[in-house]
VEXBARO-994769 format. One record per atom (N, C-alpha, C, O, CB): x, y, z. Coordinates in steps of 0.2 Angstrom, whole numbers, plus 5000, padded with zeros to 4 digits. Glycine has a CB too. Example, Ala and Ser with C-alpha at 12.3 -4.5 7.8 and 13.67 -1.06 7.14 Angstrom:
<nodes>
506649725039/506249785039/506649845039/507149835042/505749785045/506449895035/506849955036/506450005039/506750065040/507049975029/
</nodes>
This chain:
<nodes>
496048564973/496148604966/495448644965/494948614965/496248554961/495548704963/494848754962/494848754953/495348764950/494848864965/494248714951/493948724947/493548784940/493448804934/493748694951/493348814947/493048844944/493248924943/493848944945/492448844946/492748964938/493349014936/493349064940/492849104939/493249044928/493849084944/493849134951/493849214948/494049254943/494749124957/493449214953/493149324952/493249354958/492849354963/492049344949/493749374958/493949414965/493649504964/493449534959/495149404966/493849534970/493549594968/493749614976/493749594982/492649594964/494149704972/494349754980/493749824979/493749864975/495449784980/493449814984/492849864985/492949914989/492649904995/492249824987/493349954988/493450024993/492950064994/492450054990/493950064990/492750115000/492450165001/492850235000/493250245004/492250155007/492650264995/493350334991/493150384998/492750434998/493150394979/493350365005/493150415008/493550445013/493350485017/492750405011/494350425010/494650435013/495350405012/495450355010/494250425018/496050445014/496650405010/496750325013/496650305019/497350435011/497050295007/497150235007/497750205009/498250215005/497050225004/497750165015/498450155018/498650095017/498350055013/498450175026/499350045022/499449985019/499049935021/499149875018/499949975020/498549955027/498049885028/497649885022/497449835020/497449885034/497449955020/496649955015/497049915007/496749895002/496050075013/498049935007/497949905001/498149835000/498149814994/498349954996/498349795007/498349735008/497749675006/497749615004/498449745014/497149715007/496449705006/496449714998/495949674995/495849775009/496749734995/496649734988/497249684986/497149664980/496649794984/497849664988/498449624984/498249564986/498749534984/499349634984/497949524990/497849464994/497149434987/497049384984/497549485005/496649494985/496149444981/496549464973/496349424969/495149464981/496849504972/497449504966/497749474965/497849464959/497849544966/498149434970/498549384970/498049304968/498049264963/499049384978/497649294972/497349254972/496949234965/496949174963/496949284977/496649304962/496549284955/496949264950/496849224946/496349324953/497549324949/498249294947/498349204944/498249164940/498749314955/498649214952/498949124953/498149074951/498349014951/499249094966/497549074950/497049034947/496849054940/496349044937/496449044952/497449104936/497049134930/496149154931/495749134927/497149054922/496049184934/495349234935/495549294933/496049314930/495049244944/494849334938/494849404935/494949454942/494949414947/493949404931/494949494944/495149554947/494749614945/494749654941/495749554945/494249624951/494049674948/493849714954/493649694960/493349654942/494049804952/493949854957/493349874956/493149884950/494449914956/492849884961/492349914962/492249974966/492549974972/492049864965/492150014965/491950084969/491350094973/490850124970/491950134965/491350074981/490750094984/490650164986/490750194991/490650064989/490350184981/490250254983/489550294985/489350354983/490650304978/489050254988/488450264989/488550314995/488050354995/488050204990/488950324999/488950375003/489250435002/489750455005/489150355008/488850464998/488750544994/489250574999/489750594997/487950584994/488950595005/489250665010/490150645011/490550685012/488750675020/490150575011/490950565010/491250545006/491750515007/491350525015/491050545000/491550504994/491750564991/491450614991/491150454989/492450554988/492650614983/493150584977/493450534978/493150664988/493050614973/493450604965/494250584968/494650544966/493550704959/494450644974/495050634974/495250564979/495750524977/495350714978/494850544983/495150474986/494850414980/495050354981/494650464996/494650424976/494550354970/495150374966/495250334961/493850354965/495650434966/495950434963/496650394965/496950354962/495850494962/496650424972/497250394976/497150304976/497450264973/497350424985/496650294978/496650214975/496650184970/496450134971/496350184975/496850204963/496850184957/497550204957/497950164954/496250224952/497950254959/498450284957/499150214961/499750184960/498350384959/498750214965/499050174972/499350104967/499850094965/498250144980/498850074966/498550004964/498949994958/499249934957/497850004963/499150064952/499350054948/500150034949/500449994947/499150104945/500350094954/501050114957/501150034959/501649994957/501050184964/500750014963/500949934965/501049874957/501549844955/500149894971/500449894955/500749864948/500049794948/499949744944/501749834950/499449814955/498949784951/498349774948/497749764950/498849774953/498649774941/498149764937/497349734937/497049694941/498349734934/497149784934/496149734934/495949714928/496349734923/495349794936/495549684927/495249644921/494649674922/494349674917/495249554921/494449704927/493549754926/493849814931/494249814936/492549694931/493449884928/493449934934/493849974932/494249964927/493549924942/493850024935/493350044941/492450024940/492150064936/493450134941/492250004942/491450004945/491350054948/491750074953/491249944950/490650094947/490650134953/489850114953/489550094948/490950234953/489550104961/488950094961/488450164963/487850164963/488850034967/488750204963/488350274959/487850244952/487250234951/489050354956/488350234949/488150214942/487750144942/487450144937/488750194938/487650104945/487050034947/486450084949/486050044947/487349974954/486150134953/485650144958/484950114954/484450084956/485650214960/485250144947/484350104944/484450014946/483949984949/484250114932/484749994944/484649914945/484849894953/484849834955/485049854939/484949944957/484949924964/484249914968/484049874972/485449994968/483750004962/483150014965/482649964961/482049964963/482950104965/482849904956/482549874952/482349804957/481749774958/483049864946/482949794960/482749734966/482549744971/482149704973/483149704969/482649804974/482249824979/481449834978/480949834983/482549884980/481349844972/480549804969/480249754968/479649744968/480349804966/480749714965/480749634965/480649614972/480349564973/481349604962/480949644977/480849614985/480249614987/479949564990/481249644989/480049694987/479449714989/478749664988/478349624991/479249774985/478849684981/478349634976/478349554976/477849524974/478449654969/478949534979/478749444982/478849454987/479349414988/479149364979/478549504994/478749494999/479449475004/479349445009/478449465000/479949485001/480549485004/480749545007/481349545009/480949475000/480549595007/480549655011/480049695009/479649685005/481049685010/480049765016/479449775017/479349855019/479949875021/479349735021/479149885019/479249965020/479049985027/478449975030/478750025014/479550005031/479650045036/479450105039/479850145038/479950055037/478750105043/478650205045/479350215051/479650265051/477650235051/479450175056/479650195062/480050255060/480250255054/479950145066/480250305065/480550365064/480950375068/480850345073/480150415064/481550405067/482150405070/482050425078/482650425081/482550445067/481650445080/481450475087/481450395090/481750375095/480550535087/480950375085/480450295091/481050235090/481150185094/479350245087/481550245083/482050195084/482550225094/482550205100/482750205073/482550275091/483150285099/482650265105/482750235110/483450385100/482150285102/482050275112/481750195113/481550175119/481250355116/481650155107/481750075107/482350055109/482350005113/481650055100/482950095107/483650055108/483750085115/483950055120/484450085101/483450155115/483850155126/483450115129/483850085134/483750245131/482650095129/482250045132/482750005132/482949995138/481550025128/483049965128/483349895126/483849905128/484149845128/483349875121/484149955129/485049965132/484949945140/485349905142/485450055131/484349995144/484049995149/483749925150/483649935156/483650045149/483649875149/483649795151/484049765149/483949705147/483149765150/484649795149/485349755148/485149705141/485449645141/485449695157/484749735135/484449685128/484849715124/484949775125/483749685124/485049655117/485349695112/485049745109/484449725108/485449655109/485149815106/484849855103/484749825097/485149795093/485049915104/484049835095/483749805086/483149835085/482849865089/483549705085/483049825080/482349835078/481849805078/481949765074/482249845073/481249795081/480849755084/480549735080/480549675081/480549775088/480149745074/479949715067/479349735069/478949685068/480149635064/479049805072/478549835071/477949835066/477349835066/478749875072/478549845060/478149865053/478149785050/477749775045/478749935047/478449745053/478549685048/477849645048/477549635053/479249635049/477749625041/476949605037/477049535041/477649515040/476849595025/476749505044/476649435046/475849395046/475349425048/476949435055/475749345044/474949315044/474549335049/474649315054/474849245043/474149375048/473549395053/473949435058/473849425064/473149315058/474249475059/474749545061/474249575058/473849555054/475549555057/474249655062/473849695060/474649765062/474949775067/472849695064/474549785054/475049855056/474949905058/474449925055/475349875052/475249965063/475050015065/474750035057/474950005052/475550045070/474350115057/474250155051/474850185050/475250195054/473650195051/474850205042/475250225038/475250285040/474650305040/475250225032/475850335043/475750405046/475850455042/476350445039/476050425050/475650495041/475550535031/476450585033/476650595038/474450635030/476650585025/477150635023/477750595027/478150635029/476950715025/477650525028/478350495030/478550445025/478150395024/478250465036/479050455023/479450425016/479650355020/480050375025/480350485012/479550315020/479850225023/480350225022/480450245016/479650165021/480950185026/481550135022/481150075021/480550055022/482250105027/481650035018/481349965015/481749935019/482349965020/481349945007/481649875022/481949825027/481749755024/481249745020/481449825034/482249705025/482549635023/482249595027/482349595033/483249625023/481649555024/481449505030/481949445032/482149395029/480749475028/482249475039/482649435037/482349355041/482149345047/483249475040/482549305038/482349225043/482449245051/482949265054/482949145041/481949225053/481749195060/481849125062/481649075060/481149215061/482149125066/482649045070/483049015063/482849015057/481948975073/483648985066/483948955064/484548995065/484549035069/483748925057/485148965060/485948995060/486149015053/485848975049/486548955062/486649075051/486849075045/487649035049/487849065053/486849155041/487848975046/488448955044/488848965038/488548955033/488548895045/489448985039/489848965032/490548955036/490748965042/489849035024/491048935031/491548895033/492148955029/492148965023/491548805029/492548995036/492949065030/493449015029/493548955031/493149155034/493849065025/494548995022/494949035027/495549015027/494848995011/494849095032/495449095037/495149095045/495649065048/495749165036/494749105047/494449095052/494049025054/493849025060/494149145053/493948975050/493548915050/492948945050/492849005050/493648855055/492448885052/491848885053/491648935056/492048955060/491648835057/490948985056/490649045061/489949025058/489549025053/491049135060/489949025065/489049035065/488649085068/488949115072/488748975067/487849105067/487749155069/486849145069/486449125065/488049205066/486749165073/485949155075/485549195070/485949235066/485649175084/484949195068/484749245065/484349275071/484049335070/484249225058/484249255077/483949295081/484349345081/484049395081/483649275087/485049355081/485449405084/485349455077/485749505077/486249375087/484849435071/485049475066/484349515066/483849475065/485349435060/484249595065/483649615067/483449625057/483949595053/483549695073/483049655055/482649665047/483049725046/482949785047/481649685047/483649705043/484049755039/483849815037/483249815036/484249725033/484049865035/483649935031/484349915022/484949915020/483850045039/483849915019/484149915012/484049975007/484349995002/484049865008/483450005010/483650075006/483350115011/483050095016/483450094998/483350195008/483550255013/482750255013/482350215012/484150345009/482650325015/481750355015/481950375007/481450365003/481450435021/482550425004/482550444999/482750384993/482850404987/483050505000/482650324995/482950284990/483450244987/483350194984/482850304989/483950284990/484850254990/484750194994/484350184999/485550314995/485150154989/485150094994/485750084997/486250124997/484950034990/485850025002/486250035009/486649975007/486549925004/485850035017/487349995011/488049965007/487549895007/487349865002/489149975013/487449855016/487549785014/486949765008/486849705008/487549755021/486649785005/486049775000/486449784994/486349734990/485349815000/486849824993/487349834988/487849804986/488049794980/487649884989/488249774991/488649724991/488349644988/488649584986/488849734998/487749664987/487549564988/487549584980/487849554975/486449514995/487049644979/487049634969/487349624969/487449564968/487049664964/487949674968/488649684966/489049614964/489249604959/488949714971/489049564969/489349504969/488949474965/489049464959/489449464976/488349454967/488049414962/487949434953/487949394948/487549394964/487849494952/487749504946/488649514944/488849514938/487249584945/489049524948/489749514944/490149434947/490749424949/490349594946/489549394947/489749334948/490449344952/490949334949/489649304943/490449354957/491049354962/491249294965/490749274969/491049404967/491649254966/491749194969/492049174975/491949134978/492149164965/492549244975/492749234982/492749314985/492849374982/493549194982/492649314992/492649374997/493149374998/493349315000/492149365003/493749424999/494449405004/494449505005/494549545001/495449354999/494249505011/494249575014/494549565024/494649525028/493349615013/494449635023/494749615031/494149595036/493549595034/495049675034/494349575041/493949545047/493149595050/492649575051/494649555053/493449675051/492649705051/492149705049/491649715052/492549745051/492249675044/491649655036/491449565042/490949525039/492449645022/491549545045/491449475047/490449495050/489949455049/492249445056/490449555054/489749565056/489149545051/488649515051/489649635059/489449595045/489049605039/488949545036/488349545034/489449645033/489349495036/489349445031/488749405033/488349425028/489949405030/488349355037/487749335040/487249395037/486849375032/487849335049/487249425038/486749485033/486649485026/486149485023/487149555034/487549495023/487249485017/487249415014/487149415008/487649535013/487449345016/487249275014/486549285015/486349275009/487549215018/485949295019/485449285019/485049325014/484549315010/485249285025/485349375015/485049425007/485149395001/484749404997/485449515006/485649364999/485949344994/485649264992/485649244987/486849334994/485249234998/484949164998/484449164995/484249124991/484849125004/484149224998/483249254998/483149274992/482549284990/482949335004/483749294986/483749324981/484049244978/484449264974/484049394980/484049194978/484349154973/484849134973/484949074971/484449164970/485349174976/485949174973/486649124978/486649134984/486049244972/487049094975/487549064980/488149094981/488549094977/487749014979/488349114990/488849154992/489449124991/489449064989/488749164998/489849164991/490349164989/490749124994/490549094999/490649224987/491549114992/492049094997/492049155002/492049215000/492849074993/492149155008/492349215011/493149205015/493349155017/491849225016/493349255015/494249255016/494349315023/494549375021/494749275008/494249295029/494249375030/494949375035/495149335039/493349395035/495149435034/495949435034/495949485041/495949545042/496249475026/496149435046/496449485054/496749555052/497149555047/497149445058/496549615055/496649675057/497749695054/498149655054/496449675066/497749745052/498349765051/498549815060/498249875061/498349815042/499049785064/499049845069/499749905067/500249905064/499349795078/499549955068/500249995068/500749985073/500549945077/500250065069/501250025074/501850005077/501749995085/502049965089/502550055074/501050045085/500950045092/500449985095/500249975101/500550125094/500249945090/499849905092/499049935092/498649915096/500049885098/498949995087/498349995089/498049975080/498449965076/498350065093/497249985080/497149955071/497650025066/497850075068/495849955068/497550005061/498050045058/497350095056/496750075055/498550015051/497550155055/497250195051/497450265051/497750275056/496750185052/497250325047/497150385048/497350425054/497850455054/496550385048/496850415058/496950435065/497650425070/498050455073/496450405069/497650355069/498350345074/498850325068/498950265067/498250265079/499150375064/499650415060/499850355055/500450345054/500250455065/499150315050/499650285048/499750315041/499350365038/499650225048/500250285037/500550335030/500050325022/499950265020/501750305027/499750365020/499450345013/500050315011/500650305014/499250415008/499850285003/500350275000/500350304996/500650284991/500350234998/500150374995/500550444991/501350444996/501950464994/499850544992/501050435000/501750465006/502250435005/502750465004/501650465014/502150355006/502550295004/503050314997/503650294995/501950215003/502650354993/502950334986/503350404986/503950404985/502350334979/503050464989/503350534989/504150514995/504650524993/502650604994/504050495000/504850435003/505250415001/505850415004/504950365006/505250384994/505550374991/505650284992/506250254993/505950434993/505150274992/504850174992/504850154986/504550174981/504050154994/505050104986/505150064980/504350024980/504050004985/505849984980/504050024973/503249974975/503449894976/503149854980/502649974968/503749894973/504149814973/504149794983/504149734985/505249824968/504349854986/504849814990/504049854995/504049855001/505949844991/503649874993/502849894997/502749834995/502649795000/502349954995/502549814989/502149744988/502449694994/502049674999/502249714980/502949674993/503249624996/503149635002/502849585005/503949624995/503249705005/503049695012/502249695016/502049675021/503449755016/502049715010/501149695011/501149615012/501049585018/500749705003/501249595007/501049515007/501449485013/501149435015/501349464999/501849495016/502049455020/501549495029/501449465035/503149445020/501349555027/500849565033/500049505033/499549525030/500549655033/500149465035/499649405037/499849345033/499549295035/498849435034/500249335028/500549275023/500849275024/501149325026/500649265018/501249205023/501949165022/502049135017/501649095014/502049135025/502749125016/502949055011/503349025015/503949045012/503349065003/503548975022/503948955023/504349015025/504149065029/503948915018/504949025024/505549075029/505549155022/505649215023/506848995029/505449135018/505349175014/505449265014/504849285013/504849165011/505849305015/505649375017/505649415012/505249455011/505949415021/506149395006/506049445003/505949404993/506349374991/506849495006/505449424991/505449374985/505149434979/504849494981/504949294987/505149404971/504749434968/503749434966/503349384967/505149444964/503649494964/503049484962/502449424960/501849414961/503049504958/503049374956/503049354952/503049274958/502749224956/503649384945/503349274962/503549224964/502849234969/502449184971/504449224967/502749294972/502049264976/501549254974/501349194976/501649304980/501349284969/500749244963/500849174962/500349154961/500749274955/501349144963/501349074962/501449064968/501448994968/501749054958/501549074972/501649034979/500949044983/500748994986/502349044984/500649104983/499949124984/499449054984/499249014980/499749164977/499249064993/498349004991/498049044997/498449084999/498348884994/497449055000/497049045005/497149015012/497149045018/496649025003/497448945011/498148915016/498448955020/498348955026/498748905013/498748985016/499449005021/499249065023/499649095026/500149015017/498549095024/498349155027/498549155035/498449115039/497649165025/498649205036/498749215045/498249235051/498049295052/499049255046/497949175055/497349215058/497649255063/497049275065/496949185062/498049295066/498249325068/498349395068/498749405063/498549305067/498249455071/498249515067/499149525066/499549495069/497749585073/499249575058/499849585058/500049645062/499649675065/500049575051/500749665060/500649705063/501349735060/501849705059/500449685069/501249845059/501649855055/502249865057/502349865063/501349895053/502849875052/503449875055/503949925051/504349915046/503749805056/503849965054/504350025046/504850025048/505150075047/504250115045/505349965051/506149965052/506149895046/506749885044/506549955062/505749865045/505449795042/505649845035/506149855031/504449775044/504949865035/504849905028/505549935027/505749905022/504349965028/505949975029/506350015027/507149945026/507549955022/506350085034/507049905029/507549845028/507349845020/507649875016/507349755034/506749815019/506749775011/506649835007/506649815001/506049725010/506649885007/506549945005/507249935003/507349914997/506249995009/507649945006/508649955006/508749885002/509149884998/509249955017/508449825003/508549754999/508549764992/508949754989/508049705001/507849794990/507649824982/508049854980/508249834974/507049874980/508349914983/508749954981/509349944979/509649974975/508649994984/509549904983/510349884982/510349824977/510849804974/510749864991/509749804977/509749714970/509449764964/509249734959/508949614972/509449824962/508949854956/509649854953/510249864955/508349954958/509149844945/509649874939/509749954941/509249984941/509249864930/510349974941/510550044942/510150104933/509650154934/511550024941/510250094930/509750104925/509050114928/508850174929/509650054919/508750064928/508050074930/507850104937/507350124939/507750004931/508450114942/508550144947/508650204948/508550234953/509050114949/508950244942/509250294938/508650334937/508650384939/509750284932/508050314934/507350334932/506950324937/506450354937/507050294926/507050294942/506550324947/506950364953/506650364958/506050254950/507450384952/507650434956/507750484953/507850534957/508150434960/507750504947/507950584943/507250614947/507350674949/508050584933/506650594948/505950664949/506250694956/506150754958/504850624950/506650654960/507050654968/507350694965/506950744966/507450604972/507750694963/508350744960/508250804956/508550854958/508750704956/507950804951/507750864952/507050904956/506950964955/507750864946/506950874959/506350914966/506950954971/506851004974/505850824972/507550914971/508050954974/508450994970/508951014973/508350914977/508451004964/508951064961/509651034957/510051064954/509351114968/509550964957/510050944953/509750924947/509150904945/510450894955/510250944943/510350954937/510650874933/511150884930/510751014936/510450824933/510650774930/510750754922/510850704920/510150744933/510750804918/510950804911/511750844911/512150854906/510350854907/511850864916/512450884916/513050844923/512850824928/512450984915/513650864920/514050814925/514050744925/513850704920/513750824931/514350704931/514550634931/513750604927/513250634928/514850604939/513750524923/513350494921/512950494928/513250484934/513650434916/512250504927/511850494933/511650394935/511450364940/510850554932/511750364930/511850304930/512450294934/512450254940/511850284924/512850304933/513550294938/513550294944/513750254948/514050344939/513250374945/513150394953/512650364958/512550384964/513050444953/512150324953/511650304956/511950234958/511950204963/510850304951/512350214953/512650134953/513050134960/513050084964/513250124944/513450184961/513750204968/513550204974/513650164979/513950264968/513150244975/512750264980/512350194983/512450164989/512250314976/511850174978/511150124981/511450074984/510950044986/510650084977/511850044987/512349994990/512150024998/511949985002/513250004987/512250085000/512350115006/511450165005/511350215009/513250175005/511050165002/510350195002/509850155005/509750095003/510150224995/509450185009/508750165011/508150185007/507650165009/508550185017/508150235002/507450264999/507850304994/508450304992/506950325005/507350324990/507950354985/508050434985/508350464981/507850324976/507550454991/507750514993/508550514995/508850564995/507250534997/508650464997/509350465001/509950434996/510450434999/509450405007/509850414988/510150434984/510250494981/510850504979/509950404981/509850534981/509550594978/510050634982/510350684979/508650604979/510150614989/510450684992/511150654992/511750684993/510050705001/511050604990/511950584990/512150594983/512750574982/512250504991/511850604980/512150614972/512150714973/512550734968/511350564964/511950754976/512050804975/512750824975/512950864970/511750824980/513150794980/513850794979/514050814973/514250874972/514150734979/514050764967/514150754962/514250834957/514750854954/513550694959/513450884959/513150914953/513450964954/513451014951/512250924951/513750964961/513751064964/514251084961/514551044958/513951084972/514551134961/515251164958/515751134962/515751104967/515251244959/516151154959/517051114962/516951164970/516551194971/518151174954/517351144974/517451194980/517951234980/518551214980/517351164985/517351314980/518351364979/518651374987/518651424990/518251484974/518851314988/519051334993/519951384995/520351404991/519051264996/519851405001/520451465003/520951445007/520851385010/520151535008/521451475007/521951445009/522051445017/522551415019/522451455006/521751465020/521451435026/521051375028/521051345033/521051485028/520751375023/520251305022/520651245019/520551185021/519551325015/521251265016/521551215012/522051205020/522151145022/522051235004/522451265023/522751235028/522551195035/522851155038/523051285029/521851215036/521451185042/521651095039/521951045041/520351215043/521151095033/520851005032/521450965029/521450905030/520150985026/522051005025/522550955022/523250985025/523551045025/522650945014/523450935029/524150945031/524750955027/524650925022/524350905034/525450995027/525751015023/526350965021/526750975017/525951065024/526350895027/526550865028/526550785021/526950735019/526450865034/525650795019/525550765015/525250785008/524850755004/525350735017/525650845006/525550874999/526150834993/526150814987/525750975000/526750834998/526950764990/526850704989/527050664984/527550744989/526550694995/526150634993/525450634987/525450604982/525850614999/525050694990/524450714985/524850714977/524550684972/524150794987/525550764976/525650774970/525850714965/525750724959/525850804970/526150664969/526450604968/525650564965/525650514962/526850574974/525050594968/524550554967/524350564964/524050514962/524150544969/524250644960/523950684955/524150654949/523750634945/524150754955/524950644948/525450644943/525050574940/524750584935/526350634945/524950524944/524650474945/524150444940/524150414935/524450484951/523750474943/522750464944/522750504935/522350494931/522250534953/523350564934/523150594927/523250544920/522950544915/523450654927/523850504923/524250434917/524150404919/524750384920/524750424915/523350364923/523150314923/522550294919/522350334916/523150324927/522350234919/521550194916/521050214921/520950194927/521550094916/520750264919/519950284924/519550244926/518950244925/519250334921/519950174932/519450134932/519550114939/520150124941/519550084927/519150084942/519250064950/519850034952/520050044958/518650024951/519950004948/520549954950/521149984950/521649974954/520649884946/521150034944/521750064942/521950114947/522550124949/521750094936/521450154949/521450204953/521850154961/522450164963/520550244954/521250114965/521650084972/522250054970/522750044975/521250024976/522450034963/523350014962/523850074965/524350074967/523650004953/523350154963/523850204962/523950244970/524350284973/523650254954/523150224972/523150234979/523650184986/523750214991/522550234981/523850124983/523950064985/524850094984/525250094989/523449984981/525250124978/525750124977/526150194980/526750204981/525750104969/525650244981/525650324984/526050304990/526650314991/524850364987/525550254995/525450225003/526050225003/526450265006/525050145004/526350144999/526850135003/527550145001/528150125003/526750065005/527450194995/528050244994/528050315002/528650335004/527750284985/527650345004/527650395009/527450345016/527350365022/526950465006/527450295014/527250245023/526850275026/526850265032/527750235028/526250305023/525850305028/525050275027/524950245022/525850365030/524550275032/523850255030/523450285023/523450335020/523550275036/522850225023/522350275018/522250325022/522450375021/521650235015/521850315027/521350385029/521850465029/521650515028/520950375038/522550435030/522750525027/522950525022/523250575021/523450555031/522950485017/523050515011/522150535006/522050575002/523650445008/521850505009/521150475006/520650545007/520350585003/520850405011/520850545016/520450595018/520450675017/520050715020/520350585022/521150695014/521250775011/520950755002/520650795000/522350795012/521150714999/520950694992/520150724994/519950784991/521050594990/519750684998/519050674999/518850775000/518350804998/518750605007/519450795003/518950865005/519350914999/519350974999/518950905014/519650874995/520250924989/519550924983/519350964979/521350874985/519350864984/518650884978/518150884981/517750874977/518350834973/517750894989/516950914988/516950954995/516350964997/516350844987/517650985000/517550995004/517250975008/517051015012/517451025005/517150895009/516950845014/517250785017/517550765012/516450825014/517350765021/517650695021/517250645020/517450585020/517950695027/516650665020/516050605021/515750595013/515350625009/515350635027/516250535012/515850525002/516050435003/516250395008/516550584992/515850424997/515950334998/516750334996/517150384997/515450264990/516750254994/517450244992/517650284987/517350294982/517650194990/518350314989/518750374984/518750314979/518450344974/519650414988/518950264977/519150254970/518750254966/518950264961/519450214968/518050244969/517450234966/517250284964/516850294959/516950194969/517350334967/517050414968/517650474961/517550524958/517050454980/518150434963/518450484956/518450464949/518550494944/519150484956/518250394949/517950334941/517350404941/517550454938/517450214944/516750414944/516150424944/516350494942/516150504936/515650414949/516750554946/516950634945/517250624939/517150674935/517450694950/517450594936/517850594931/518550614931/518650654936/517550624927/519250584927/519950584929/519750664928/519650684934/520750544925/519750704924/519950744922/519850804926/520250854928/519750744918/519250804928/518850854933/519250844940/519450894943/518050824935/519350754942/519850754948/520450774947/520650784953/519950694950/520850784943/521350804942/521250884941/521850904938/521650764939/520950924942/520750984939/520751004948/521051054951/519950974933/520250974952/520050984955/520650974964/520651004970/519550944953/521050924961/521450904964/522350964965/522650984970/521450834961/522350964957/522951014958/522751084959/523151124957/523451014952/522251114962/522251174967/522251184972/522051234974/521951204967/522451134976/522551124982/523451104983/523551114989/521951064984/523851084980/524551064980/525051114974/525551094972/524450984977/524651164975/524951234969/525551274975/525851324973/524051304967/
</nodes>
């Protein structure tokens, strides 16, 4: 049972769009705070000037919202920390915890090819580093230093992750960090250890690449006081090809996901179950992962993506949605295509019709077009090709029908059901001249459902020009 009061936090780099691994990385410590009553808070690493942009913090805020997860702090942006970034970085200086650096980028490379060339890890040799009775080369004029993290010599950083168990790591394999530039900026992993501890963060849950970093930043965070957090580090998201997801190997923003015509409901859903489980569970709500949500049930396993997956629960949301609320998030679909949804059958109807048989609601959007277009003036060539002349008194017998009837589903297949076996024959010939006497197609849903929705009047409007 956790005790204490959890502070989760999703720390993006705005450098680039955000796909469904980077937003997995944010609903896993969302969820986590959620189901513990904590806090949630977005941070913005955006110390790397030459790639950060307004527009990628935008897509992640817009993302996050669209999913529906809320923060209790943030945006953070650590542009806005650099004074109290550069405040510690003096405090370090000044109690000897770090140390200023001439080496120059020329003698770092031809240190790392020496060291690549005897088959050694490449590092920084700790040339510049202050040791008792060490004597340091001279200070060489008009060279601005980084500042370097002394980091401990012999021993191991251990911690215990809550998905990978135990990891341990030598500190020999860890050379004297650089935490800020020659100009000053300081560097993500020195940024990250504030950050946590001045927003008292309690638990780490990011993905797996961040696992090198972490030995790095616990000893930065020890050397300053402070106690590291839980860490949670979450196996890789693969794409369909098996390769890591990202950018390059084509995977989709979630502007794109939403422009598809995706439910967030049914994105969230399929997030949480990339690396999580509940038992057999596929398809559940918001509300039900937050509560079933622990560190537990995380997966060490890389997941891996599946857009026939996605597109399944996607068709699941759609076909269990209140038609209403279903109706308001496809009209921007609908009219992006030219329909006019204030006029004609109730767009509530037609949406009510349709989502049964839709995967996205672009695919509502294009099946409700039917509905908006004009009557079809079709010609009597057109009428003689698709309806035979053999079943025009049947049609009028149907007309008479459908006009002094109740506009209601049941009423209508009575009156389709009583045509039948007065003329003896099948629905599909009686059904399928009806289907192209109103829209000049044969391909629509169920006729009874679909003349409830055109309305009697229109159908019968539509119907006796073709049996004239």
């Amino acid at each position: 049972m956790i005790f204490m009061h959890i502070r989760t936090r999703f720390a993006p780099s705005p450098t680039g769009f955000i796909h469904l691994g980077n937003l997995r990385s944010a609903l896993y410590p969302w969820a986590f705070a959620r189901h513990n009553k904590g806090d949630f808070i977005l941070r913005i690493e955006d110390t790397d000037l030459e790639r950060s942009s307004q527009e990628a913090v935008d897509v992640i805020i817009e993302g996050m919202a669209w999913l529906g997860l809320d923060l209790d702090e943030g945006p953070i942006y650590q542009m806005q920390r650099i004074d109290r970034y550069r405040e510690v970085v003096k405090q370090m200086l000044d109690s000897g915890l770090a140390y200023p650096c001439y080496m120059s980028e020329e003698e770092l490379n031809t240190l790392r090819d020496q060291q690549m060339a005897n088959k050694e890890k490449p590092r920084y040799n700790g040339l510049w580093r202050p040791e008792p009775g060490k004597t340091l080369p001279p200070v060489p004029d008009g060279v601005s230093p980084v500042i370097r993290f002394k980091n401990p010599i012999g021993g191991s950083v251990i911690w215990n992750d809550a998905v990978k168990g135990q990891i341990e790591i030598s500190n020999d394999e860890l050379d004297d960090l650089v935490i800020a530039r020659p100009d000053g900026t300081p560097t993500y992993n020195f940024c990250v250890v504030i950050d946590d501890m001045d927003m008292n963060i309690t638990h780490v849950i990011r993905g797996d690449d961040h696992v090198n970093n972490t030995p790095r930043q616990i000893n930065i965070m020890k050397a300053l006081g402070g106690t590291p957090p839980v860490y949670a580090h979450l196996p890789t998201v693969l794409n369909d090809a098996g390769e890591k997801m990202s950018k390059r190997n084509g995977a989709m923003s979630v502007r794109d996901y939403q422009k598809a015509g995706y439910l967030p409901e049914a994105i969230l859903n399929y997030l949480a179950r990339l690396g999580w489980s509940h038992g057999d569970a596929e398809v559940f709500t918001k509300e039900q992962f937050v509560d079933w949500f622990d560190l537990e049930s995380l997966g060490r396993s890389p997941a891996q993506h599946n857009p026939e997956k996605l597109l399944w629960l996607n068709h699941q949301y759609i076909q269990n949605s209140d038609p209403v609320n279903l109706a308001v998030s496809t009209k921007p679909f609908a009219h992006e295509m030219g329909i006019d949804t204030e006029t004609g059958p109730d767009f509530v109807q037609v949406v009510s019709l349709l989502k049964d048989r839709a995967n996205t609601l672009i695919e509502i959007a294009e099946g409700a077009k039917l509905f908006y277009l004009p009557a079809p003036n079709l010609s009597v060539e057109q009428i003689k090709e698709n309806i035979a002349e053999a079943v025009i008194p049947a049609l009028k017998d149907l007309v008479e029908a459908i006009a002094s009837s109740t506009p209601t589903k049941e009423a209508y297949a009575a009156v389709f059901k009583q045509i039948l076996a007065k003329y003896q024959i099948k629905m599909p010939a009686l059904a399928m001249p009806v289907r192209y006497a109103l829209f000049a197609t044969t391909q629509t849903p169920a006729i009874d459902s679909v003349l409830v929705v055109l309305g009697k009047e229109e159908a019968v409007k539509r119907l006796s020009k073709v049996i004239q």
